[in-house]
Every structure is written in structure tokens, then in C-alpha cells.
N, C-alpha and C positions, 0 to 999 in steps of 0.2 A: 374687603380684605385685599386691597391690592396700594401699589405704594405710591409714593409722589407726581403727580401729571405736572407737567408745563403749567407757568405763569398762564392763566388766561382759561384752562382747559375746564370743563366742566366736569364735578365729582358724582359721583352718587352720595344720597345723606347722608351723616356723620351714624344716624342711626341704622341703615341698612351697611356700611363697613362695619360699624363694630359686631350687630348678627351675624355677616358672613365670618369677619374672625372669631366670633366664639363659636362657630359653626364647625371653622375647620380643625378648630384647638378640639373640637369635639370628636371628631371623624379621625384627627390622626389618634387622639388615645384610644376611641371605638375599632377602629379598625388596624392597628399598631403601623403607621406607615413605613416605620420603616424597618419591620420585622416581617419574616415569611418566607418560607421554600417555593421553589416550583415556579413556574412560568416558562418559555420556552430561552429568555437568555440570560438569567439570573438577574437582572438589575431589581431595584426596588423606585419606587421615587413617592414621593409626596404632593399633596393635590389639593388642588382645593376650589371650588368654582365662584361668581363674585355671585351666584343667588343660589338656591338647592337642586341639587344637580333630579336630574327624573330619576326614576325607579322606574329604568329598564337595562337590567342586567336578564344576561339570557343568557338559561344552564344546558338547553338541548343546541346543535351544528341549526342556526338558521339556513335555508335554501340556499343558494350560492355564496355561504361564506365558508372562509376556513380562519385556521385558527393563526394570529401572528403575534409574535412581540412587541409589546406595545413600543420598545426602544425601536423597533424596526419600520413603525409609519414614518408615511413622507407626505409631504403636503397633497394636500385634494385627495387623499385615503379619507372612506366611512369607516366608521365602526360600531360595532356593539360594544360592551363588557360583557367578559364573562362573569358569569350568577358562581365563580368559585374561590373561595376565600385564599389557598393555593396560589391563585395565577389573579391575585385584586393586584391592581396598578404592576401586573408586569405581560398580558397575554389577552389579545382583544378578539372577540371575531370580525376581521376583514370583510368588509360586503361592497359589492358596486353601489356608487352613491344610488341609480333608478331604483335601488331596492329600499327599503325603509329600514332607517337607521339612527343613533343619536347622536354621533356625535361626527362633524368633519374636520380633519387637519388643516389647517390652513397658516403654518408658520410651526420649522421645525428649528433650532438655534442653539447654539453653544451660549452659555450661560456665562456674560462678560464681568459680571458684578464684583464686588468685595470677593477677594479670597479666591478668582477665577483660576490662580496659575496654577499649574501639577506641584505637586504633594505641599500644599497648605492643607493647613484644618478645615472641617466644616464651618463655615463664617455664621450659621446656625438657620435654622427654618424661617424665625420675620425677615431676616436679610436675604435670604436664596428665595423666599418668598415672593417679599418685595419687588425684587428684581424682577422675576422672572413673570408678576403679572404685568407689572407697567410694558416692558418689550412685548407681552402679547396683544394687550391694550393698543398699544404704539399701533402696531400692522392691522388691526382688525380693519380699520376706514378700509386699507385698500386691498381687502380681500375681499368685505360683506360690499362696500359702496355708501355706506354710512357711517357714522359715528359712533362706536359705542352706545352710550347717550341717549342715542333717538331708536335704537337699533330694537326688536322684538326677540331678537336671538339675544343668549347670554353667552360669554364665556367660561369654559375648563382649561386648567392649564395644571401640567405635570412636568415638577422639577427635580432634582433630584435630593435623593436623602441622605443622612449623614452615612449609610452604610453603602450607598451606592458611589458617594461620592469619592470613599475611599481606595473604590475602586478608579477612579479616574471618570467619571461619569460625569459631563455637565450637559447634559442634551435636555432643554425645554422644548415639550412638545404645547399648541396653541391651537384649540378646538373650538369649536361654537356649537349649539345647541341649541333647543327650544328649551326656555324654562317653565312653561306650560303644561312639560312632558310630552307635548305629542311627535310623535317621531318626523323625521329628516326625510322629503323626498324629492332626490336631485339634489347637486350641486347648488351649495347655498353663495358659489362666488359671484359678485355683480349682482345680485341679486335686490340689493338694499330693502331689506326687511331689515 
């Protein structure tokens, strides 16, 4: 699920894009993205990874994390999710990447696509979609030191949603992960895995 690469780039199979998009058409009605109270700065956004994201949300404070906004990471921030349906896609636990983690920022961005200017409509979730995996896609070479492609890590990427948007919100945040599930130790930049 993610949209157009450059002349020349190499895709994932036709039949892993359309699982991940029936994947995430699945997760936003499962989990309503872009309905919900709580979190600590009200935004909401909609999300979707290009394989299944791990099952590890954590509902008890991990050892040196605390609790932040997910609009409020910035690049080379880890994190957890929190396991609270409240604070899903708006309120992460913060942890030093040495600790073990799922997920790292590594590209934060104003969302340029269809419809970017203040007070247009929502240009709608395949478009803001679109958009906002290819720009993540685009930077990952030179944050991991590989290619998407060849890369062992997957990408998460969280754009915004038709309610957040109306509030002026286009902030894509651009995460990587193990899709293995096993957790994140240390900074994954340069790393080329």
C-alpha cells in the first residue's frame, strides 16, 4: 500500500500491495482512525505499514519511558504504542533508542500532496495515503543505508486523518521497524539492515 516509485524503482508484488491495502482498509474500519478521544494533543492520524505491523503495544510506563504525543516525535525518537485504545495513533511511550523498542522516527514532514494548502478539503485517505508513503519510502535509503527493497526492516508511516486534517494538521511522521516483531536495539541509522 504505498503509491508510485520513480521510472526504474523496484516495487514490492502486486500481490503483497494489495494485502497490505486490504490490510489497512481493515485497521482503519477495526480500529476507527479517525475517531477517538484522548491522547495527550488531540490530533488523530491514519496509518498503515507496507507489511503487519508487530504486536507490541505496551499498557503498563516501560523503565525509562514516558508518555508523549505521537505528533510531538522528531526524528531518531524510539517508541513504543501504547496497548490504549484512548490514546491509539495519538500518544506513544518515548524510550532511549539502547532500550528495546518498536518503532524509530526517522523522517518527520509536512505532507506536500493534492490538497496540501490550508483550509482545502480532505483530498481523501488513497491520496493523503499515497503521498505520504512514497515521501517516506523516498528517505528511508538514507537513514537505514539501504534500499527499502533489500532492507530487513519495514516501514510505519502516520498521516493525517480527515478530522485531524481539519484541523490544519499535515505532519507525516516515517518509522521503521522489524517486521518479525522482534524489538528495536539501538539506533537503526546507517545501520543497513
Amino acid at each position: 500500500a504505498h503509491g508510485p516509485l520513480p521510472a526504474g524503482a523496484v516495487r514490492a508484488p502486486a500481490v503483497r500491495r494489495r494485502f497490505v491495502a486490504l490490510a489497512a482498509a481493515l485497521l482503519c474500519t477495526l480500529a476507527g482512525c479517525s475517531d477517538g478521544e484522548g491522547g495527550t494533543d488531540g490530533a488523530t492520524t491514519s496509518s498503515a505499514p507496507t507489511t503487519a505491523p508487530p504486536e507490541t503495544t505496551v499498557s503498563t510506563l516501560p523503565e525509562h519511558a514516558t508518555e508523549q504525543g505521537l505528533r510531538d516525535v522528531e526524528v531518531g525518537d524510539c517508541f513504543q504504542l501504547i496497548d490504549d485504545p484512548l490514546a491509539q495513533d495519538k500518544a506513544v511511550w518515548s524510550l532511549p533508542c539502547e532500550d528495546p523498542h518498536t518503532y524509530e522516527v526517522y523522517e518527520v514532514l509536512d505532507y506536500e500532496g493534492e490538497g496540501a494548502e490550508g483550509g482545502t478539503p480532505y483530498p481523501g485517505v488513497p491520496i493523503v495515503q499515497d503521498w505520504s508513503e512514497q515521501a517516506c519510502h523516498d528517505r528511508f535509503e538514507a537513514f537505514i543505508g539501504v534500499r527499502w527493497t533489500l532492507s530487513e526492516l519495514d516501514i510505519q508511516v502516520w498521516w493525517p486523518s480527515e478530522e485531524s486534517w481539519g484541523r490544519g494538521d499535515r505532519t507525516v511522521i516515517c518509522t521503521v521497524f522489524s517486521p518479525s516483531g522482534d524489538l528495536l536495539r539501538g539506533s537503526q541509522r546507517g545501520t543497513g539492515r
